[in-house]
N, C-alpha and C positions, 0 to 999 in steps of 0.2 A: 146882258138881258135888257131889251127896251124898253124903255120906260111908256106909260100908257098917255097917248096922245090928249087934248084937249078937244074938250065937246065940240067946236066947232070945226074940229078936221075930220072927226069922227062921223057926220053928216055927209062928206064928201066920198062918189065912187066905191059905195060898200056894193058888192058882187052877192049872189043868193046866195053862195058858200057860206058866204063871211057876216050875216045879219045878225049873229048872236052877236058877232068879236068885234074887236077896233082892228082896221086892220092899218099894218105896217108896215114902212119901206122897205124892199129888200136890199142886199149888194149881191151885185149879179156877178159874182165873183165863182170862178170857174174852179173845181178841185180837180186837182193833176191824177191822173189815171196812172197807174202803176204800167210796167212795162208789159206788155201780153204776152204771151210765150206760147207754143203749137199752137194750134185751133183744134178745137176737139169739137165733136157732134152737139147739136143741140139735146137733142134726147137719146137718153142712151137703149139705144132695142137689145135685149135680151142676145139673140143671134147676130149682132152685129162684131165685126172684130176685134172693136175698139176697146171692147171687155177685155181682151188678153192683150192689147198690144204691150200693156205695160206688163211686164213680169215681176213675181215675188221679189227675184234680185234688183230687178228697174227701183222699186219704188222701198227697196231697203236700204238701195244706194245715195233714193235724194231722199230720206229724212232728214229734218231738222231738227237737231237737239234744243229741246227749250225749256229752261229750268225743271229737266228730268219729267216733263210731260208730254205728253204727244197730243193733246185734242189741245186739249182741253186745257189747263192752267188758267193760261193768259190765253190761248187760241189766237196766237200769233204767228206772223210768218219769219222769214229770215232777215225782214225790216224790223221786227221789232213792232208791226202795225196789226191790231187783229184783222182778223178776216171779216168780222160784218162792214168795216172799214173799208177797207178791199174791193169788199164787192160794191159796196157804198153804190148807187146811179147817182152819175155827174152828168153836170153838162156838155151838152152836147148840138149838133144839129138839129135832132128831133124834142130834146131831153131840156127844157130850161126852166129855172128859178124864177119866181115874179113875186109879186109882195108877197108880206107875214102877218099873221095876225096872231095876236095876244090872246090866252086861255089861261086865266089865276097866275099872270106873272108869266107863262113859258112860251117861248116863240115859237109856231108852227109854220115851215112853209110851205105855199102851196106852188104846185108847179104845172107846165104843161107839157104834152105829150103831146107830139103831131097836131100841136094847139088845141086841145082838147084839156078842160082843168083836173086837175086832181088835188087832194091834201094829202101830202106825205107825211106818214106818223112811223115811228119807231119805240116797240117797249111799252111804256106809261101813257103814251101822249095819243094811244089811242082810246083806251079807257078815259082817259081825260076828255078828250073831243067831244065821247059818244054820251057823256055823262051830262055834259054843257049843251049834248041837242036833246036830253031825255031820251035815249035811245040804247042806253047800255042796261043790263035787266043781271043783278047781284046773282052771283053764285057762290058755293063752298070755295073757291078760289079762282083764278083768273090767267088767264095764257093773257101772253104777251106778245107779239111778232117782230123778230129783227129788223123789217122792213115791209111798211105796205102803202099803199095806195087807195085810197078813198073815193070813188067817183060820188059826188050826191046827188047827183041827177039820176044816175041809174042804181043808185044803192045800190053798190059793189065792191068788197072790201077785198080787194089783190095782195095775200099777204104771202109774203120770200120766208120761206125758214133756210136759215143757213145753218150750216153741218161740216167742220173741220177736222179732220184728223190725219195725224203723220207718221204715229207708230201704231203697234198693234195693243189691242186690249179689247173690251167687251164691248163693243159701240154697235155693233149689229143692228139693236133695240133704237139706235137716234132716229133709224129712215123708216123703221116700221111702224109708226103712230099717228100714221099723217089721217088716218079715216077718224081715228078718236079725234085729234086736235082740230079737225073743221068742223065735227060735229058738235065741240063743244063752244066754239066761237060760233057756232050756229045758234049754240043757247044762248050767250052774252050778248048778242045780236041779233034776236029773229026776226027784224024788219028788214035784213041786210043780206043780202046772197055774198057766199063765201066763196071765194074763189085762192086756191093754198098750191104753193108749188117749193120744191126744192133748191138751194145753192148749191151744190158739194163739190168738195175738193178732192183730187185725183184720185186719193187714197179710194175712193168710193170705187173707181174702175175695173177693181181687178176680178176675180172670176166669182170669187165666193159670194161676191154681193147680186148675182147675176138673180137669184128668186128673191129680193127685196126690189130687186130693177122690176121684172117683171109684176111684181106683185100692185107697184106703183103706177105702171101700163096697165095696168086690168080696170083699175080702181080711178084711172085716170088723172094722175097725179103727172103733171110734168115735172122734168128733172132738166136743171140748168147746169155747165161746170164755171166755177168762177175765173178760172183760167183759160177759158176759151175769147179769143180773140173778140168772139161774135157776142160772146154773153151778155153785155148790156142791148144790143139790138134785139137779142133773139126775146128778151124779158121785154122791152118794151111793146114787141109785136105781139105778146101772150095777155099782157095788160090793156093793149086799146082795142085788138081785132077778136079778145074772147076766143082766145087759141087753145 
């Protein structure tokens, strides 16, 4: 964790973002992308094939056993890495790391997108943020986002919910709450437009999930797969062009 600069660097190059924070150096150090494997559709249409390509025995063949869990446990893959990991955005050509700034000790970075800024927050560090602009408004309890993106110029909070699983059990209920969970990050943030889409992993393909797909399409909710070759392009182009 970085320690907090001294008052007279603190003075130097502070961005509109960053006038509460001290802001700090980053390492523009690149995280290695897992290997990509088929390319699957950006969104998944209810009548598209791609729901059945995988069959019940397809995807009972590649489970991975993981300390006798299937989502959920660890929500790991066959690395040993979990999935919000995984799908992590790294750098890239469009996709890059620039300095950090400090909030009570924790380091945020902010990044850009087709040179365009953003604050990347995950979990805690969004309530933390919104709490340090005045901008986060108390509730009976608090959602959290695996992954989002913060424009403050356009107060717009792009948040990733990511959704793992490799064996069967009751998980039906993970993809179906996406209208509750923006409406209530609507509450923790009403100065801020909610912008909420999916991660999920293959398991989600198969036929039965086809009126939660659908339900997602009405309602407007994109769906990303994390294994799709294209998945970090297709998310970035949902985060800058408001897709």
């Amino acid at each position: 964790m970085s320690e907090s600069m001294n008052p007279s660097q603190r003075k130097q190059n502070q961005s509109s973002i960053t006038k509460y924070f001290t802001p700090q150096p980053s390492e523009n150090t690149s995280q290695e992308n897992p290997s990509p494997e088929n390319e699957t559709p950006q969104d998944l249409n209810p009548s598209d094939e791609t729901v059945d390509s995988q069959s019940s025995e397809d995807i009972k063949n590649s489970k991975i056993k993981n300390k006798g869990t299937g989502a959920g446990g660890a929500n790991t893959n066959v690395n040993g890495l979990p999935y919000e990991k995984i799908t992590e955005l790294k750098e890239d050509e469009r996709y890059k790391n620039k300095k950090k700034i400090n909030i009570d000790g924790k380091e945020i970075q902010i990044v850009t997108i087709d040179n365009k800024e953003f604050i990347k927050l995950k979990q805690g560090d969004l309530k933390k943020y919104m709490k340090k602009l005045g901008e986060y408004t108390e509730k009976e309890k608090q959602l959290n986002p695996d992954e989002c993106y913060l424009d403050d110029i356009s107060k717009t909070i792009h948040i990733i919910e990511k959704k793992f699983q490799q064996t069967s059990g009751s998980v039906d209920e993970k993809i179906q709450t996406a209208i509750f969970k923006k409406e209530f990050y609507e509450e923790q943030y009403p100065n801020y437009k909610i912008k909420y889409c999916y991660c999920l992993s293959d398991w989600f393909k198969q036929s039965k999930y086809k009126p939660e797909m659908r339900y997602l399409m009405k309602y407007g909710f994109k769906v990303f797969w994390g294994k799709d070759t294209l998945y970090q392009n297709n998310i970035l182009d949902w985060i800058v062009n408001n897709l």
